[in-house]
C-alpha positions as CSV (number, residue, x, y, z in Angstrom):
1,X,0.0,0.0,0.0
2,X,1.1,3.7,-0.5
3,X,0.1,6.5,1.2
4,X,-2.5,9.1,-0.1
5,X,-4.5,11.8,0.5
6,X,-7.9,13.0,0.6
7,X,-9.5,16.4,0.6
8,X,-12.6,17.2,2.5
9,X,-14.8,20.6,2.1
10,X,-15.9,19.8,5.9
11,X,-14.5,17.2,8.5
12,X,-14.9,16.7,11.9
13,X,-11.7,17.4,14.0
14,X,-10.7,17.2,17.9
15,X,-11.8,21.3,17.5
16,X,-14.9,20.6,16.1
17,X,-16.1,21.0,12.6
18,X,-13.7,22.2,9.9
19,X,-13.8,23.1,6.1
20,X,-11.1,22.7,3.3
21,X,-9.5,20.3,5.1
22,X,-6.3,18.5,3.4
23,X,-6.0,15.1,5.2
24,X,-2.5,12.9,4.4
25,X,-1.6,9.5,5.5
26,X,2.0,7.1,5.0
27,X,1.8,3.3,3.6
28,X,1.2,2.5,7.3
29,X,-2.0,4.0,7.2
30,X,-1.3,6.5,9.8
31,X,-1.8,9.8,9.5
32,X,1.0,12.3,8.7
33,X,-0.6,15.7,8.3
34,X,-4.4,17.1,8.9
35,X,-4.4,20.6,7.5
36,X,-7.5,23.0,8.3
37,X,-8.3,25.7,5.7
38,X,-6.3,24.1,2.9
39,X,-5.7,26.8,0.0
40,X,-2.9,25.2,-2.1
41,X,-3.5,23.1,-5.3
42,X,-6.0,20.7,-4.8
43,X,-7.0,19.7,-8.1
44,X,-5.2,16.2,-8.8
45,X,-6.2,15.4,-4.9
46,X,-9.2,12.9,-4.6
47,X,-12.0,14.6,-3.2
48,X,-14.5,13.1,-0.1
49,X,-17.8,13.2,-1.6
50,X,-20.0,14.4,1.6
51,X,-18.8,15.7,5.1
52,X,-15.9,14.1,6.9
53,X,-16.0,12.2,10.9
54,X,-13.7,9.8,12.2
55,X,-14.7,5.9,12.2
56,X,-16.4,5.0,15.5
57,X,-15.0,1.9,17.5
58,X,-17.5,-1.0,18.1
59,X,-16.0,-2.0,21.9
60,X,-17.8,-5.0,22.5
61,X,-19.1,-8.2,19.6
62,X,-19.5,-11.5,20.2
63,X,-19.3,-12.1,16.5
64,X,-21.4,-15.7,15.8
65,X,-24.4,-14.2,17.7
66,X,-25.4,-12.4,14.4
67,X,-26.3,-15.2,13.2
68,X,-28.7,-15.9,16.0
69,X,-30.8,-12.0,15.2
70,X,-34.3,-12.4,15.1
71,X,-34.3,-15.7,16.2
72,X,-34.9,-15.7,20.2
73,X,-38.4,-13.1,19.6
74,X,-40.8,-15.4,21.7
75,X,-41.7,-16.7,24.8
76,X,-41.5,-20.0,25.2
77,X,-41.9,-20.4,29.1
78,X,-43.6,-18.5,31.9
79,X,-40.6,-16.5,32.1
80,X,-38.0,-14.8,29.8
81,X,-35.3,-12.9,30.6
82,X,-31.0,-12.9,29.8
83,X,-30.6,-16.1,31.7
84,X,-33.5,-18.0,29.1
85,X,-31.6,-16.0,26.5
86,X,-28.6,-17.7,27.3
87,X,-29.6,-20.9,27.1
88,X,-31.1,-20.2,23.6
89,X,-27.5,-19.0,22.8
90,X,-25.6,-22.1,24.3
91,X,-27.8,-24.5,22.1
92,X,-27.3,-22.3,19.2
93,X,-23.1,-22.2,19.9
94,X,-23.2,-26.2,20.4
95,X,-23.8,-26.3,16.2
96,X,-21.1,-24.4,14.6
97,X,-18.2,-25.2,12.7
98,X,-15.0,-23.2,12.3
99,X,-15.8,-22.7,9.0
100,X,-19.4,-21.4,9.8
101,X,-17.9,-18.5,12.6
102,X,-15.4,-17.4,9.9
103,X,-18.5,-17.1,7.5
104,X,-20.6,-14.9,9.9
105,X,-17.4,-13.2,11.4
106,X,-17.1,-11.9,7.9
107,X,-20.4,-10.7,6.3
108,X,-21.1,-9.2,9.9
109,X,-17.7,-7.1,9.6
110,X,-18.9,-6.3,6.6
111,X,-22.1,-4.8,8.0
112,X,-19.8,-3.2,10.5
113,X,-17.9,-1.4,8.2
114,X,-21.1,-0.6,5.8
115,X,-22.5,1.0,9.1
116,X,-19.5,3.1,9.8
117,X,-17.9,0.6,12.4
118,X,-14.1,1.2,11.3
119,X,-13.1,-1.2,14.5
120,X,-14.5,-3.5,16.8
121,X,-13.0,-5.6,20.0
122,X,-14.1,-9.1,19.8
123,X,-14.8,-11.0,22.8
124,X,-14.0,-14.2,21.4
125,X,-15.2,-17.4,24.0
126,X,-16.1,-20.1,21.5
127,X,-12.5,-21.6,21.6
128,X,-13.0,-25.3,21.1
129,X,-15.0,-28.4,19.7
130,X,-18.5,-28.9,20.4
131,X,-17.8,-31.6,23.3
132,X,-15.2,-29.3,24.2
133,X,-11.9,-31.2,23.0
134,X,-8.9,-28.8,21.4
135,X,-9.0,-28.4,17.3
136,X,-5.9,-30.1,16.0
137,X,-5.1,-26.1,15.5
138,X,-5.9,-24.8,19.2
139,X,-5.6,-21.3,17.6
140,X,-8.6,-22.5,15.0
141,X,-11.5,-20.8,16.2
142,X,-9.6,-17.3,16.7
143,X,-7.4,-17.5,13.1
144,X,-10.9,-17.4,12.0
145,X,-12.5,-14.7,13.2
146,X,-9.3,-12.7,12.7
147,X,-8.9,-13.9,9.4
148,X,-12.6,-12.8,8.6
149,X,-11.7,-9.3,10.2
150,X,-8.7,-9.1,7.9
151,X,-10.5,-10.1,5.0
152,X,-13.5,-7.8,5.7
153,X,-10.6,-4.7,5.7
154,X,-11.9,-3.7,9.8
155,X,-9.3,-3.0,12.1
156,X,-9.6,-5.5,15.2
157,X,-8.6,-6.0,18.5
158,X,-9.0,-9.2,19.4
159,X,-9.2,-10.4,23.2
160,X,-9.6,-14.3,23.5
161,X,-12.1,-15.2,27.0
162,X,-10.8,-16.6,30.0
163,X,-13.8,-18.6,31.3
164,X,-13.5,-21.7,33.7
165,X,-16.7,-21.7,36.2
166,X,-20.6,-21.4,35.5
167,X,-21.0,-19.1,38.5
168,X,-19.5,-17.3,41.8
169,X,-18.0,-20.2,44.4
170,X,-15.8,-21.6,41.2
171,X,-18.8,-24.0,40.5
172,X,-18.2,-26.7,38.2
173,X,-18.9,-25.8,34.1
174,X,-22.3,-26.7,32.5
175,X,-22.3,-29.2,29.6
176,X,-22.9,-25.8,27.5
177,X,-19.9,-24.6,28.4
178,X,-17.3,-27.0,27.4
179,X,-16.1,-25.2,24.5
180,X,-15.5,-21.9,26.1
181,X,-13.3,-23.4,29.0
182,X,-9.7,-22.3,29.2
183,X,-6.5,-22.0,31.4
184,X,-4.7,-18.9,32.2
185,X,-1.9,-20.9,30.9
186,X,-3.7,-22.1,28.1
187,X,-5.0,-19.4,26.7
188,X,-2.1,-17.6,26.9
189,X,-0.6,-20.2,24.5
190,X,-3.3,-20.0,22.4
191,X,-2.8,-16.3,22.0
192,X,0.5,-16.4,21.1
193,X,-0.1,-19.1,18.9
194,X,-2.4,-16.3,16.9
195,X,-0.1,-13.9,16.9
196,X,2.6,-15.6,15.2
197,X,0.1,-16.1,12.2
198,X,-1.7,-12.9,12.6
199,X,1.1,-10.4,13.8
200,X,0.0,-6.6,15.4
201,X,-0.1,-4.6,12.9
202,X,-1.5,-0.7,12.4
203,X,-5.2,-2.3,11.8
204,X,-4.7,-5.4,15.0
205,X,-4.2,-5.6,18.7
206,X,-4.4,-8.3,21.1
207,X,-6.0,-8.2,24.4
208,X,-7.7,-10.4,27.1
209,X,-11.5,-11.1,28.1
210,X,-12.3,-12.7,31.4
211,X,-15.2,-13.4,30.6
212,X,-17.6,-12.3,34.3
213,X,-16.4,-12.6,38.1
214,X,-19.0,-15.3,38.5
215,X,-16.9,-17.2,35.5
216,X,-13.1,-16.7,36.9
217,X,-11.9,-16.8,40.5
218,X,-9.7,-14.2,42.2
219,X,-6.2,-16.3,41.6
220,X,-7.1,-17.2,38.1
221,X,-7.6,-13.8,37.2
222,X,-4.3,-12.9,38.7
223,X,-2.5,-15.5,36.8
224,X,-3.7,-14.2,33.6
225,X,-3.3,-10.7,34.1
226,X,0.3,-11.6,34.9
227,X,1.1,-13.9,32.4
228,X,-0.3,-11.1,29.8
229,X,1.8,-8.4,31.3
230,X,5.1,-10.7,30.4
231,X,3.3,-11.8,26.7
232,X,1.4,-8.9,26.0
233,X,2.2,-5.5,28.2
234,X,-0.2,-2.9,28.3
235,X,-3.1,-5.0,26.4
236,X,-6.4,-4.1,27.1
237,X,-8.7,-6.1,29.4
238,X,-12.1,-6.4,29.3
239,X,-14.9,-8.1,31.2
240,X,-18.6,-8.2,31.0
241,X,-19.6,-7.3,34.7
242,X,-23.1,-5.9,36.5
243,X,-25.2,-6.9,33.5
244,X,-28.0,-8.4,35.5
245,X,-29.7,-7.8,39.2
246,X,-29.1,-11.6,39.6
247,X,-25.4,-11.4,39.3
248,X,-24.8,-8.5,41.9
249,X,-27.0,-10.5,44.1
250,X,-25.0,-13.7,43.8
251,X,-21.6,-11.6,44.2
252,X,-22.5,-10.1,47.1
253,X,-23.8,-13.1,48.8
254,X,-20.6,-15.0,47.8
255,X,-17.7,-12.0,47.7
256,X,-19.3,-10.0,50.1
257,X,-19.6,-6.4,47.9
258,X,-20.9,-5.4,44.2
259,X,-18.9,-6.4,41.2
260,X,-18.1,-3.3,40.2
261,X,-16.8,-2.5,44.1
262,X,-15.4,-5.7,44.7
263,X,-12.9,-5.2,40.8
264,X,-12.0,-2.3,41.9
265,X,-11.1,-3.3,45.5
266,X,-9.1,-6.3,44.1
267,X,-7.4,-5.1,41.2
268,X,-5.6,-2.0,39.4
269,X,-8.6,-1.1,37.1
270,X,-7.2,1.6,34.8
271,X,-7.7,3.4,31.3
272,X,-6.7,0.0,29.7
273,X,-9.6,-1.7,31.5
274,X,-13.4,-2.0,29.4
275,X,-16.1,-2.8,31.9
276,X,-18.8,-4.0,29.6
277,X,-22.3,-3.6,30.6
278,X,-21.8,-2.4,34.4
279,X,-25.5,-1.7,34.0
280,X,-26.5,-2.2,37.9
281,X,-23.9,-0.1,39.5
282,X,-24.9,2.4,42.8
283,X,-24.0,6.2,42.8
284,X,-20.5,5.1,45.0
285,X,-19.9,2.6,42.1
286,X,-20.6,5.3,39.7
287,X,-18.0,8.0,40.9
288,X,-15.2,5.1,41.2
289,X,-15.5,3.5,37.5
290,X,-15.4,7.3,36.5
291,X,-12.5,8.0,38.9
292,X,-10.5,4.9,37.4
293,X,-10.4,5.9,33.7
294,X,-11.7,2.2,32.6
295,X,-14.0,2.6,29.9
296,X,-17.6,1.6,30.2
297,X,-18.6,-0.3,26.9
298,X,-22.5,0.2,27.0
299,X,-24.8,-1.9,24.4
300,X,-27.6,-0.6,24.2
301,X,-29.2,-2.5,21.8
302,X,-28.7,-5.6,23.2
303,X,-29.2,-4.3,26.8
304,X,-32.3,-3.7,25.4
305,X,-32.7,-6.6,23.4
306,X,-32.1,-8.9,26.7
307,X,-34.2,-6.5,29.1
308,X,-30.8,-5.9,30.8
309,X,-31.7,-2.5,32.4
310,X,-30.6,1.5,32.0
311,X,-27.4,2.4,32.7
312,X,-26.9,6.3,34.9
313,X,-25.5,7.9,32.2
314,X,-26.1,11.2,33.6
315,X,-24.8,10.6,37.0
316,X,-21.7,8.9,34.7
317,X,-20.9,11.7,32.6
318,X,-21.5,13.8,35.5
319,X,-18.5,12.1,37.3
320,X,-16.5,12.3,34.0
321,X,-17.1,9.1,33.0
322,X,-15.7,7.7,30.2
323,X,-17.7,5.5,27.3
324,X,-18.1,3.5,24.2
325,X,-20.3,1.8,22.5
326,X,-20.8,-1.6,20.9
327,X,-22.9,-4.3,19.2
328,X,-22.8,-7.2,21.4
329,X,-25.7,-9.8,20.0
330,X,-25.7,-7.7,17.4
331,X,-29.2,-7.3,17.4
332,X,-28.6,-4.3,15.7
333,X,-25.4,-3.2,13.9
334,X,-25.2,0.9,13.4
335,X,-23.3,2.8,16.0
336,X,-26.5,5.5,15.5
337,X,-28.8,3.3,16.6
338,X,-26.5,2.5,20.4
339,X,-26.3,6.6,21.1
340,X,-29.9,7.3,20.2
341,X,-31.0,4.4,22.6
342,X,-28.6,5.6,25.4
343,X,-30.1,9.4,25.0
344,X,-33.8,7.6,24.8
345,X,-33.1,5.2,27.7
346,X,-32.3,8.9,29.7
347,X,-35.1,10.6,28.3
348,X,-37.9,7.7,29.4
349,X,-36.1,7.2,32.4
350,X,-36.2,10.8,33.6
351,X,-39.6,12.7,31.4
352,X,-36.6,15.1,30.1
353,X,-35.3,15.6,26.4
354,X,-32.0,16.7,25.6
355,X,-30.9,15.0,28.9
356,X,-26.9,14.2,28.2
357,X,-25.9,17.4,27.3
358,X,-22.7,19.2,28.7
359,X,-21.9,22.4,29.5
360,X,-19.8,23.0,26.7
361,X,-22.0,21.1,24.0
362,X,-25.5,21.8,24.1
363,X,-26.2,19.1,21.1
364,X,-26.7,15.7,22.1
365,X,-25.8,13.8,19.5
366,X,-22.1,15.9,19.0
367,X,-21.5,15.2,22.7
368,X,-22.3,11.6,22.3
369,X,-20.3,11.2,19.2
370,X,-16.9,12.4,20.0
371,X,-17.6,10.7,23.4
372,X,-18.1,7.4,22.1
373,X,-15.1,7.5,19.4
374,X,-12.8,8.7,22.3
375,X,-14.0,6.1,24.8
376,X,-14.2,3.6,22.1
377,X,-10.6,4.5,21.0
378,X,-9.2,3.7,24.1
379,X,-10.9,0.4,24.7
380,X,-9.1,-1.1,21.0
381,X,-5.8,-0.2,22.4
382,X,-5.2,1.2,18.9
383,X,-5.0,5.1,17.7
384,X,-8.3,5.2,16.2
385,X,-9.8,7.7,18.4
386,X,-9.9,11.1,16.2
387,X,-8.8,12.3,13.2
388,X,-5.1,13.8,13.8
389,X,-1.9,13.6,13.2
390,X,-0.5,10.1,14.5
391,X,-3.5,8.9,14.5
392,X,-4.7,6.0,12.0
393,X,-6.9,7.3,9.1
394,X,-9.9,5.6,9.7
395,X,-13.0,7.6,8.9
396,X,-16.4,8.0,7.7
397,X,-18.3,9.9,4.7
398,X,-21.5,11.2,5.2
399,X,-24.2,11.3,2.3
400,X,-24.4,14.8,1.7
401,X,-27.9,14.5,-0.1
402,X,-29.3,12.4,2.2
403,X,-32.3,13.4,3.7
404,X,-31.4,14.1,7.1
405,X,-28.5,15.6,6.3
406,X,-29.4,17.7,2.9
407,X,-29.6,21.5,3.6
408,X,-28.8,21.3,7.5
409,X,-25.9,23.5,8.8
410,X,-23.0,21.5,9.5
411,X,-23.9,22.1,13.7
412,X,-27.2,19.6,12.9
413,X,-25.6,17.2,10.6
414,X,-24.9,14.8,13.6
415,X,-28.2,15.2,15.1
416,X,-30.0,14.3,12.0
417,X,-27.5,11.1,11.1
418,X,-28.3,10.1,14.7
419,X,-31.8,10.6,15.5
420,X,-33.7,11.1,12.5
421,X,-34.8,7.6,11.1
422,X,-35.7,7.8,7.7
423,X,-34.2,5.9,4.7
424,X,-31.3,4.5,3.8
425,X,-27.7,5.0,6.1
426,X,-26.2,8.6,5.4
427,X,-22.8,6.7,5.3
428,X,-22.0,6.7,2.3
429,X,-18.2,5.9,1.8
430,X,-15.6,4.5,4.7
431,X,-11.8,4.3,4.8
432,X,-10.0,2.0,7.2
433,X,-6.2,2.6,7.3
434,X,-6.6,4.8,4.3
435,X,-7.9,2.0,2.3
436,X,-11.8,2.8,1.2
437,X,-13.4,-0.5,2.4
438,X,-16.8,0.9,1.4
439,X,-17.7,2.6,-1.6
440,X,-21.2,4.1,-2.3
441,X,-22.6,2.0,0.4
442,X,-21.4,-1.3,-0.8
443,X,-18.4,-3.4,0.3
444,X,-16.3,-5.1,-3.3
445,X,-17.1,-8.5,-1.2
446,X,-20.5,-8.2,-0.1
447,X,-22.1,-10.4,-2.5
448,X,-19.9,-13.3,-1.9
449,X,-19.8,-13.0,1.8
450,X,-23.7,-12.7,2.0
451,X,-23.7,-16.1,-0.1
452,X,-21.6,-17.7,2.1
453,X,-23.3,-16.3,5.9
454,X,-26.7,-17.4,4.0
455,X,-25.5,-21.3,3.3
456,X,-24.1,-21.8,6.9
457,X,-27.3,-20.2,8.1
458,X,-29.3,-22.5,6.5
459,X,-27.3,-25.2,7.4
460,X,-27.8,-23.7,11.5
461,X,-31.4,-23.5,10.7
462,X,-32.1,-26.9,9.1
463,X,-34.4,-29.1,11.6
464,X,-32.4,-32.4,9.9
């Protein structure tokens, strides 16, 4: 690859909005210059076609759920809630191949990217065989879904799950579980198994998931924080935690404190740290995840989906909290879609509009935006989080004609991509490492990828 360059009338900088602005990247992909009010020669540069905003982050996928969208929209039982969810899910994991994740890994990155994803953190737990025996290749299940992210052109950082318990007390695995379960040893063998076919590059990071305090113990997760300081130093960490009332419950009546209160008691939660969910914390909870500079990876669509709960945003932001956003389930895939919930979710909650406001941005959907690509940013581990010098050049082109975006200034052209609903996506083009990934809406490998997430699909489905 060579480097390039790209002119945009408008683009969204750390400043705010900009015009005539001359953005230049090297053959890494990074970004070398980002010049404001550009007046030299322009006319043999390529020109964006709408206005200019960086690639948002998608913090949080578990990427073979896609496949499961639309599927789980009934009650079967007297009951339904995450936990019947789950058990849906498990079933649903039990059937697939390697060759069937790398299939929906890639037609969903695909979507990603189509939507304006230009990254996403994979919390990757389906590691082995169906009765839970190691693949010939232990590294199998993760080559693929890196592979697929490769293939798709979407940066990734990938962070492999510890999980070895079904619940708080180290209780002994379900049968559902087998092939999620791991070592600290283990799967630190199995990472560095990856990256010696997959090596970090500008568009790829490694990282670490335990999976949930109910699903590692105390000395477990030491071990692997440990053991990934001497592999991996300074990769992030993230954790699904607080998700549902029943799990604070059962960690208080087995740890003897909150999840949130008891990780940060424990361990040295910092900015490289993703809490994911953290739905059920209490205002002293609230000020402390703020205070730490983790991230809080918030899913709104899937919270949602699963009837999770509503996070305190307000009180959050309030404390200088810092966020992103992500697909989980993947229920939905458009970062639009995850801010416009968490401002709804405020909004329903408290009988208020315009509720996360700040006192220096009085439009929600800006605030939101540069929030979420910050936060998001920082939960990759990569330099994705504006567009600047040193940064990568990852970004997204709006539709310029498109209906909620036609004839606006440029101060409402966030606020009508994210909360008017109407039509087609106003992203229209989207560059990933300066390579344009998506052109006119439509990814150069769509057609195939579709073909092949449609015949392992059908093969999922099949009632023989």
């Amino acid at each position: 690859m060579k480097g390039g360059a790209l002119f945009a009338a408008h683009a969204r900088l750390a400043d705010g909005w900009r015009e005539h602005v001359l953005l230049e990247w090297d053959a890494d992909g990074t970004l070398i210059r980002v010049t404001p009010d550009y007046d030299g020669d322009r006319s043999t540069i390529p020109h964006a076609k709408g206005p200019v905003i960086a690639g948002m982050p998608n913090l949080h996928s578990h990427a073979f759920q896609r496949a499961m969208a639309g599927l789980t929209e009934y009650r079967a039982n007297a009951t339904d809630s995450f936990w019947s969810w789950r058990d849906l899910m498990y079933r649903f994991a039990a059937k697939l191949t390697p060759e069937g994740v790398g299939a929906i890994a890639r037609w969903l990155y695909i979507e990603m990217l189509k939507a304006g994803y230009t990254s996403v953190c994979e919390f990757h737990y389906l590691h082995h065989a169906p009765n839970g025996q190691h693949y010939a290749n232990r590294a199998e299940m993760v080559e693929r879904v890196t592979g697929a992210a490769a293939s798709a052109g979407i940066g990734i950082t990938l962070l492999p799950v510890l999980y070895q318990f079904s619940g708080f007390g180290a209780r002994t695995p379900n049968p559902d579980q087998r092939r999620f379960i791991h070592t600290p040893d283990s799967l630190l063998e199995m990472l560095e198994r990856v990256r010696s076919t997959y090596p970090e590059n500008g568009t790829r990071r490694y990282g670490v998931a335990p999976h949930s305090l109910r699903a590692v113990s105390r000395e477990t997760l030491t071990e692997m924080l440990a053991g990934m300081d001497r592999a991996f130093p300074g990769a992030p960490i993230h954790i699904h935690i607080a998700e549902q009332t029943a799990e604070v419950d059962a960690c208080v009546a087995t740890e003897g404190a909150r999840p949130v209160r008891w990780l940060l008691d424990h361990f040295d939660v910092d900015a490289r740290w993703c809490l994911v969910h953290a739905t059920h914390i209490d205002h002293d909870e609230t000020r402390a995840l703020a205070q730490s500079g983790a991230v809080a990876g918030l899913c709104l669509t899937t919270e949602a989906n699963l009837g999770d709960g509503v996070f305190p945003t307000l009180d959050y932001l309030d404390a200088q909290g810092r966020f992103g956003v992500g697909s989980d389930s993947h229920i939905a895939v458009d970062w639009r879609a995850e801010l416009r919930l968490l401002e709804y979710g405020q909004r329903l909650t408290r009988r208020e509009r315009n509720v996360l406001v700040s006192v220096t941005d009085s439009h929600v959907a800006d605030r939101l935006f540069d929030a979420a690509v910050l936060g998001g940013a920082q939960a990759t581990g990569r330099p994705v989080g504006t567009i600047a010098t040193g940064q990568r050049a990852d970004w997204i082109v709006l539709d310029p004609d498109h209906p909620n975006i036609a004839e606006r200034p440029a101060s409402m052209w966030l606020s009508g991509a994210v909360f008017a609903e109407h039509g087609e996506t106003p992203v229209l083009d989207v560059y990933v490492g300066g390579e344009r990934r998506i052109t006119n809406r439509q990814h150069e490998d769509e057609a195939v990828a579709f073909a092949d997430y449609r015949k392992v699909l059908a093969g999922l489905l099949d009632p023989n």
